[in-house]
C-alpha positions as CSV (number, residue, x, y, z in Angstrom):
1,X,-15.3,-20.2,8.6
2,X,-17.2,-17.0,9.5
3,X,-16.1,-14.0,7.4
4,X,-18.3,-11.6,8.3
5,X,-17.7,-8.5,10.0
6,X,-17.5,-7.8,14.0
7,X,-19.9,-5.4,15.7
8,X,-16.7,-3.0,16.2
9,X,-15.6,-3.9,12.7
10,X,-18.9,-2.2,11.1
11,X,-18.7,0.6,13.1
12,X,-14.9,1.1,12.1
13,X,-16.4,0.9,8.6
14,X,-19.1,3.2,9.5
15,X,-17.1,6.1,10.7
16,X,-14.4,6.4,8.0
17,X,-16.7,5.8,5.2
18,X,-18.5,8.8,6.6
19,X,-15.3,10.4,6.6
20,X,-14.2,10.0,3.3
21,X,-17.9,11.2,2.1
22,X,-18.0,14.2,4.0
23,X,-14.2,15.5,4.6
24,X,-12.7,14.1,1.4
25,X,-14.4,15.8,-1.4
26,X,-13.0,15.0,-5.0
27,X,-12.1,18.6,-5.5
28,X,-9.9,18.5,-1.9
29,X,-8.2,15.7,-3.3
30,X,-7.3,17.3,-6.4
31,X,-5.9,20.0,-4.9
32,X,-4.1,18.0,-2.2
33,X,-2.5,16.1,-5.3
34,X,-1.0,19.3,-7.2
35,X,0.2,20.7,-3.7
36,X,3.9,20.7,-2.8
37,X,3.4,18.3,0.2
38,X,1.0,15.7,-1.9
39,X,-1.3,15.4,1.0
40,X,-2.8,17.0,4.3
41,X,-1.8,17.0,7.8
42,X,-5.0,17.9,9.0
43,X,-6.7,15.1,7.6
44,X,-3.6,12.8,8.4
45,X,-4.2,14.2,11.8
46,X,-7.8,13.7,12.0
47,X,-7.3,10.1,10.6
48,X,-4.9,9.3,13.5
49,X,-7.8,10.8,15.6
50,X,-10.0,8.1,14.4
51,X,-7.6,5.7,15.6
52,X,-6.7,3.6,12.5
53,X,-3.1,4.5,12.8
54,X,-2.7,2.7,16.1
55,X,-5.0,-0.4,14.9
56,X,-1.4,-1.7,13.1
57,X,0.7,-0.9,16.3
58,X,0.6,-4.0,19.0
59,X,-1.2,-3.2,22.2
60,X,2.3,-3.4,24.2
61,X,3.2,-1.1,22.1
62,X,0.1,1.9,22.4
63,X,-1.6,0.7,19.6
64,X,-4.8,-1.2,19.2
65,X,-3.4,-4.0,18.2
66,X,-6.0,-4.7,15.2
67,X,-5.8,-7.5,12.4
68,X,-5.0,-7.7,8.7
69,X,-8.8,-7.4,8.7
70,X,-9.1,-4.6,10.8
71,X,-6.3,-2.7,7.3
72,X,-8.3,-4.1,4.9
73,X,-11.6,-2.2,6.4
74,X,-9.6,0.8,6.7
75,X,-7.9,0.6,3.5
76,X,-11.1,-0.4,1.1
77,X,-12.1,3.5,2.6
78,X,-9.1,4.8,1.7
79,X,-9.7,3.0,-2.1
80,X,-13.3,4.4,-2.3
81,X,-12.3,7.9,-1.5
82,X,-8.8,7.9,-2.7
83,X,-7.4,9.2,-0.1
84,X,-3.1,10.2,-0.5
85,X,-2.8,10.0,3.0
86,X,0.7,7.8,3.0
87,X,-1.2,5.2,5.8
88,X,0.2,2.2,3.6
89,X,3.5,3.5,4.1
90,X,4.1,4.3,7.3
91,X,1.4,1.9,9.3
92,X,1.0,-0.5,6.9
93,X,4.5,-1.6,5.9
94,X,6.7,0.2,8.1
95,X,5.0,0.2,11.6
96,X,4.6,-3.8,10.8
97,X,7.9,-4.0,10.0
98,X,9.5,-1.9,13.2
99,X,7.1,-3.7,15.4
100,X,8.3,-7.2,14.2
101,X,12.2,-6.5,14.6
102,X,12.9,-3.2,16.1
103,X,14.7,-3.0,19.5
104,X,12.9,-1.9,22.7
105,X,14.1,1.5,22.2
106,X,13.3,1.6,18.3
107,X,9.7,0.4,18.7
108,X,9.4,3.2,22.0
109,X,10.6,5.9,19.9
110,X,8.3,5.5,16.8
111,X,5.2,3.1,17.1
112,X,3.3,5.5,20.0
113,X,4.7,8.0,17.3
114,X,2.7,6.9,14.1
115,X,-0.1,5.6,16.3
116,X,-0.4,9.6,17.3
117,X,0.1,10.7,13.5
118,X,3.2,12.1,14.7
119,X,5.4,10.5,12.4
120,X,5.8,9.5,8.5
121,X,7.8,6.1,7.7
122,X,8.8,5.0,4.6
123,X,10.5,2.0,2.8
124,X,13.4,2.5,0.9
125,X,14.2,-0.9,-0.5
126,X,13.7,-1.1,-4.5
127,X,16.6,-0.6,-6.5
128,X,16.7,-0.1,-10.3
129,X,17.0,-3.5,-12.1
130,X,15.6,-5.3,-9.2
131,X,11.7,-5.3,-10.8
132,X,9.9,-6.9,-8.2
133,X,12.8,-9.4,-6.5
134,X,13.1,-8.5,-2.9
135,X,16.6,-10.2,-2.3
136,X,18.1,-8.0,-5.1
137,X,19.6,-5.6,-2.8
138,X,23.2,-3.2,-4.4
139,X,22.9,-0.8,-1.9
140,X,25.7,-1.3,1.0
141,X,26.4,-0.6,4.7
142,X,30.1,-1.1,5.2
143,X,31.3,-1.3,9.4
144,X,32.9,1.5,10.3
145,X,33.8,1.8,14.1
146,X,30.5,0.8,16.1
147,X,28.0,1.9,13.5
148,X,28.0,1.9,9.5
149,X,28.5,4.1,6.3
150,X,25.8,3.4,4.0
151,X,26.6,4.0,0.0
152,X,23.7,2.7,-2.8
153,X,20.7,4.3,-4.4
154,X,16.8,3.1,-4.4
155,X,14.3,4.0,-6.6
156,X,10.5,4.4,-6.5
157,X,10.1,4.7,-2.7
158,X,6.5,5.2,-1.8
159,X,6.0,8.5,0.3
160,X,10.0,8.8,0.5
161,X,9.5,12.4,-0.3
162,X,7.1,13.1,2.4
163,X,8.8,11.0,5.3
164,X,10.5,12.4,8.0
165,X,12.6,8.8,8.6
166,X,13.5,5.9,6.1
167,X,14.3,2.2,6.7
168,X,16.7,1.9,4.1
169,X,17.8,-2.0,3.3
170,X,21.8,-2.1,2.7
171,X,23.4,-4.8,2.0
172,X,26.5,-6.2,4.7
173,X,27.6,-9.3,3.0
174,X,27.1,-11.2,0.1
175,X,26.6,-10.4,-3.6
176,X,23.9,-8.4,-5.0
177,X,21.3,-11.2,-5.2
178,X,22.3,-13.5,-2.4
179,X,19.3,-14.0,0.4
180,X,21.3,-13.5,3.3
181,X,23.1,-10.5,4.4
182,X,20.9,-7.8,3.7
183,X,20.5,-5.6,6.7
184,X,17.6,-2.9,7.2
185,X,18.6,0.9,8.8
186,X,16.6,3.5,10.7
187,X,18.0,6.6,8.7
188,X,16.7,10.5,8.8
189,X,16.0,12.1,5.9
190,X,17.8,14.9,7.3
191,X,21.1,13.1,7.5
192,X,23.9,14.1,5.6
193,X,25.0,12.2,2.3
194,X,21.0,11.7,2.1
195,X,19.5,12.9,-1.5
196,X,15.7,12.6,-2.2
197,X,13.9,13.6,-5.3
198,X,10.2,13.5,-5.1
199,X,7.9,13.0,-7.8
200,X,4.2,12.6,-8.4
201,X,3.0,9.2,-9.9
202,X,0.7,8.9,-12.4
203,X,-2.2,7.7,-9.9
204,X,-1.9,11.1,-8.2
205,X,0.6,9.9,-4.9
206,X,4.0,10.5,-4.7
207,X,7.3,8.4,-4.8
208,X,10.8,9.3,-4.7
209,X,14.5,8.5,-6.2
210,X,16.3,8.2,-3.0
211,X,20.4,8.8,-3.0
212,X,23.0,7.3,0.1
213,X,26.8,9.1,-0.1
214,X,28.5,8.2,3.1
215,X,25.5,8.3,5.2
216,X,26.7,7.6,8.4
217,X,24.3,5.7,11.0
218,X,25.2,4.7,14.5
219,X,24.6,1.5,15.8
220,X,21.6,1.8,17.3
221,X,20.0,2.4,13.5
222,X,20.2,-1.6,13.0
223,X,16.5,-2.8,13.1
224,X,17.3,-6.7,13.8
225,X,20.1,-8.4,13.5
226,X,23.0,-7.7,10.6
227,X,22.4,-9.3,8.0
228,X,18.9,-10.9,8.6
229,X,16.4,-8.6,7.2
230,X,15.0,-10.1,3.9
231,X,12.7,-12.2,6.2
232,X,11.4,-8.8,8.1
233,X,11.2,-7.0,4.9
234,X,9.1,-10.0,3.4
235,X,6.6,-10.0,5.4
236,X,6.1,-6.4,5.3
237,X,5.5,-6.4,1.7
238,X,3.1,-9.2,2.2
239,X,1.0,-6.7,4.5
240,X,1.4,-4.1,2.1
241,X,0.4,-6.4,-0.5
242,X,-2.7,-7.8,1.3
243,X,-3.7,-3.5,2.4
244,X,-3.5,-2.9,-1.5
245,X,-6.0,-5.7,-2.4
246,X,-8.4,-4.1,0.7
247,X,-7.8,-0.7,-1.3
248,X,-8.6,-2.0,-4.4
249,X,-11.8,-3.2,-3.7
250,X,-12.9,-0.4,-2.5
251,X,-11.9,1.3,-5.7
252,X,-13.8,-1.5,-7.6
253,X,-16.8,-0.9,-5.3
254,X,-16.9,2.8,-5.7
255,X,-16.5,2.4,-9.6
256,X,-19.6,0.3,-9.8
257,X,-21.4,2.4,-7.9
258,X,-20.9,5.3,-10.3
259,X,-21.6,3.6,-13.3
260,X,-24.7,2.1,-12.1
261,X,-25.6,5.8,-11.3
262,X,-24.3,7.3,-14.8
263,X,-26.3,4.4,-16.7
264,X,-29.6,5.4,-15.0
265,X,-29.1,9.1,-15.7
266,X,-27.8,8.8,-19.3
267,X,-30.2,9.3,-21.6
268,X,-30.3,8.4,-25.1
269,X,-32.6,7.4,-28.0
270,X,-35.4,8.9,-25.5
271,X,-34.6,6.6,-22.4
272,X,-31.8,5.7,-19.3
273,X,-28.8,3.9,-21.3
274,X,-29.6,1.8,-18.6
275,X,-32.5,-0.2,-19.6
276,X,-30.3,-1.6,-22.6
277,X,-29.9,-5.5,-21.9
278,X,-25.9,-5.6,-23.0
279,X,-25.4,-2.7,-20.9
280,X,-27.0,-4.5,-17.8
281,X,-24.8,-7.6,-18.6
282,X,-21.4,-5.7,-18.3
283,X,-22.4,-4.3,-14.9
284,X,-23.5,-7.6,-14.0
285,X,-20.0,-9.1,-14.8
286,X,-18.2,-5.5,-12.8
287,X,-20.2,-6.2,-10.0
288,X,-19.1,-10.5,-10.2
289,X,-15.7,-9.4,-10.4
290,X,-15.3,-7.0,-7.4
291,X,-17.5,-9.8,-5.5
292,X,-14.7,-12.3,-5.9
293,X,-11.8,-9.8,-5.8
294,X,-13.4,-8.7,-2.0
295,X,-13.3,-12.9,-1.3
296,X,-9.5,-12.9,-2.5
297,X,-9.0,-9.8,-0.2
298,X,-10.1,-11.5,2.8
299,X,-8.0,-14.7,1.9
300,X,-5.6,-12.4,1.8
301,X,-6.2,-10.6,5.2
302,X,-6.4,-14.4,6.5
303,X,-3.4,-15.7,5.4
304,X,-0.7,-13.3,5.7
305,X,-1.2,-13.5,9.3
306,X,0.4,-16.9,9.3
307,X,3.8,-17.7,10.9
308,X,3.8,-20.2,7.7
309,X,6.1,-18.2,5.0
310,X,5.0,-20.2,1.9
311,X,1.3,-20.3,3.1
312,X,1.7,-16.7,3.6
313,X,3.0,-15.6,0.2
314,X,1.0,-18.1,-1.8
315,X,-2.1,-16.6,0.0
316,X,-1.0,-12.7,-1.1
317,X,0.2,-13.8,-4.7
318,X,-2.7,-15.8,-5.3
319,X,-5.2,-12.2,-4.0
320,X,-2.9,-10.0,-5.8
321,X,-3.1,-11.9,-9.1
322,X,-7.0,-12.2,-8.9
323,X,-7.4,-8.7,-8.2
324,X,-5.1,-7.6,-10.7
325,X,-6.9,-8.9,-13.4
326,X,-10.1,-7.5,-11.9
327,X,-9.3,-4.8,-11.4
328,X,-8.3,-4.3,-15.1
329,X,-11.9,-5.5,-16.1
330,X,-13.5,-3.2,-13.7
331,X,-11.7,-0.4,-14.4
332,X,-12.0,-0.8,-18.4
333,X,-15.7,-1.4,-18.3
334,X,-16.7,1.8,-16.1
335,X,-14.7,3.8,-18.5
336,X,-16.1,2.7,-21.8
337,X,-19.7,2.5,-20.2
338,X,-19.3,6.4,-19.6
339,X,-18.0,7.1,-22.8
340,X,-15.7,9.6,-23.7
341,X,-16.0,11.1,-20.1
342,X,-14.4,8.1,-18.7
343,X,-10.9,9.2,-19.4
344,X,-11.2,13.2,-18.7
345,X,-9.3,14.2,-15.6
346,X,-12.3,16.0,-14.6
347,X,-14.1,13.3,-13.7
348,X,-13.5,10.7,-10.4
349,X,-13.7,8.1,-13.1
350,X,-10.5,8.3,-14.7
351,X,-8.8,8.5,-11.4
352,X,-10.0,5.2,-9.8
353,X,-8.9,3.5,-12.9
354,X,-5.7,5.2,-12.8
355,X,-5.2,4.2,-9.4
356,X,-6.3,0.1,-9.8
357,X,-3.2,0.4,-12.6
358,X,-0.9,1.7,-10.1
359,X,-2.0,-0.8,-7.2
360,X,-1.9,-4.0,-9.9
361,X,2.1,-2.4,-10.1
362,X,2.9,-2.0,-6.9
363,X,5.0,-4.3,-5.1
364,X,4.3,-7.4,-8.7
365,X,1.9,-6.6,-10.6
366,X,-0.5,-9.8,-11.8
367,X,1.6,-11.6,-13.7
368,X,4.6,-11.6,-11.6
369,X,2.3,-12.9,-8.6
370,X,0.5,-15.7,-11.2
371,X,4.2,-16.7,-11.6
372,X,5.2,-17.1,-7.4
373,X,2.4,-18.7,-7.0
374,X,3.0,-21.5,-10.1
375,X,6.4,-21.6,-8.9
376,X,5.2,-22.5,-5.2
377,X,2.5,-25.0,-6.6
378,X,5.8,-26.8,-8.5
379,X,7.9,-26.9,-5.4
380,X,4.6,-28.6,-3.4
């Protein structure tokens, strides 16, 4: 199989790593992450300009209609530059997701609307005590004349305090845990009974506590059909997962990059810190293991575009646990190589690293991925 990149592909590559070089200085983006709104809507803007927002959106649809491929190119830019932009959130996750099983009117009223940049999504399905299991859904959404009343709490939404609309999962039948009967809502954050308390994470993005009192929705806030979401919401998190490996290569490839550069302008006992043989060998093994965390990625991209569930989420546990551990390794090695500098906020460093700990987290971190995929080898 031929995995390398398409003529349009490179140029896609081209223009946003330019981008990200020239627009999204490390200074901007420490400002951006101590500002109220945690990012910017010019350069959200001028990213929807470029056109990757509309690359997750299906042609039918306005979009571009691009591959998991096509997210992984965009997000290994977003990794290298670390860029708060909430594009996992919105075109990632929830553009996929509305695409898949939003109505007519539903996919009319917001895909051409985060293809434009005119709109923020988020996902508001982890609850506290859940960890990383998707069916574990306390929230409900109880009938109430044609629409619903929605009642529960989620916890650690990504972006929920800079969306302008959630998709909130409430369960309408069944016990907490039970697979069936968990049904996925278009909700403004506007809406009364709606509480959100915003917070920065330690990787410099935000997140949010999200509260539903009587939240009333009509009916035509029902993405699918009631009661039938899990599957939906599954394979969202499956793109998000297989975006976060793209993203975390390009963190791993940025990382190398600088400590290849700090080790040939360190000086010590008279010479480059660089010409030391041990030295060379632990960049040798950085730049092995971002090599095969990039081949994982693609496997990834690959294989959560099949219609085949347990072909799909072995293919995304089995990236997500590689690249977990990788990025540990990478991450740890660039910061003892520069020293005590490695860990200073004032330096990029320390930030890359911080962010390859929050992606390993996000949505099961390694070992909670080595485990699904054990589990799927034992039931083959």
């Amino acid at each position: 199989m031929d995995f390398a990149y398409t003529d349009e592909q490179r140029q896609l590559q081209e223009t946003l790593l330019r981008y990200v070089a020239k627009e999204y200085g490390f200074a901007e983006r420490r400002q951006l992450a101590r500002s109220e709104q945690g990012y910017s809507r010019r350069h959200w803007q001028a990213l929807a300009d470029l056109g990757i927002f509309a690359l997750t959106i299906p042609e039918a649809d306005g979009g571009l209609g691009g591959t998991a491929i096509d997210t992984m190119i965009v997000m290994e830019a977003i990794g290298r530059g670390l860029v708060l932009e909430p594009y996992l959130a919105t075109a990632v996750v929830c553009g996929g997701l509305v695409a898949d099983a939003g109505s007519e009117a539903q996919r009319a009223a917001s895909l051409p609307a985060i293809a434009g940049g005119e709109l923020v999504l988020a996902l508001a399905h982890h609850e506290a005590g859940a960890r990383y299991d998707l069916n574990h859904v306390a929230t409900t959404a109880r009938a109430d004349g044609a629409g619903y009343v929605i009642d529960g709490a989620k916890a650690v939404v990504l972006a929920g305090s800079q969306a302008d609309r959630l998709l909130v999962s409430a369960r309408t039948a069944g016990d907490t845990r039970a697979e069936t009967g968990i049904s996925l809502f278009i909700v403004d954050r506007a809406a009364a009974g709606v509480a959100i308390r915003g917070y920065p994470t330690q990787d410099g993005a935000r997140a949010a506590e999200v509260a539903l009192t009587g939240v009333r929705v009509g009916p035509d806030a029902l993405i699918g059909p009631a009661g039938g979401a899990l599957p939906v919401i599954e394979r969202a998190i499956d793109r998000g997962i297989a975006a976060l490996c793209g993203e975390a290569v390009g963190v791993m490839t940025a990382l190398n990059e600088a400590t290849l550069e700090y080790l040939k302008t360190r000086e010590q006992f008279g010479g480059p810190i660089g010409r030391f043989q041990a030295l060379q060998h632990r960049m040798v093994d950085m730049v092995i293991a971002t090599e095969q965390a990039r081949s994982m990625a693609i496997m990834a991209g690959v294989g959560v575009q099949s219609a085949d569930r347990a072909l799909r989420r072995r293919a995304v546990s089995m990236a997500k646990a590689m690249i977990g551990q990788s990025g540990r390794f990478v991450g740890q090695q660039a910061v003892q190589l520069h020293g005590g500098m490695g860990v200073t906020d004032e330096l990029i460093v320390s930030h890359w690293f911080k962010r390859l700990a929050a992606i390993n987290s996000t949505y099961g971190d390694a070992d909670h991925h080595l485990g699904l995929v054990s589990d799927s080898l034992l039931a083959a």
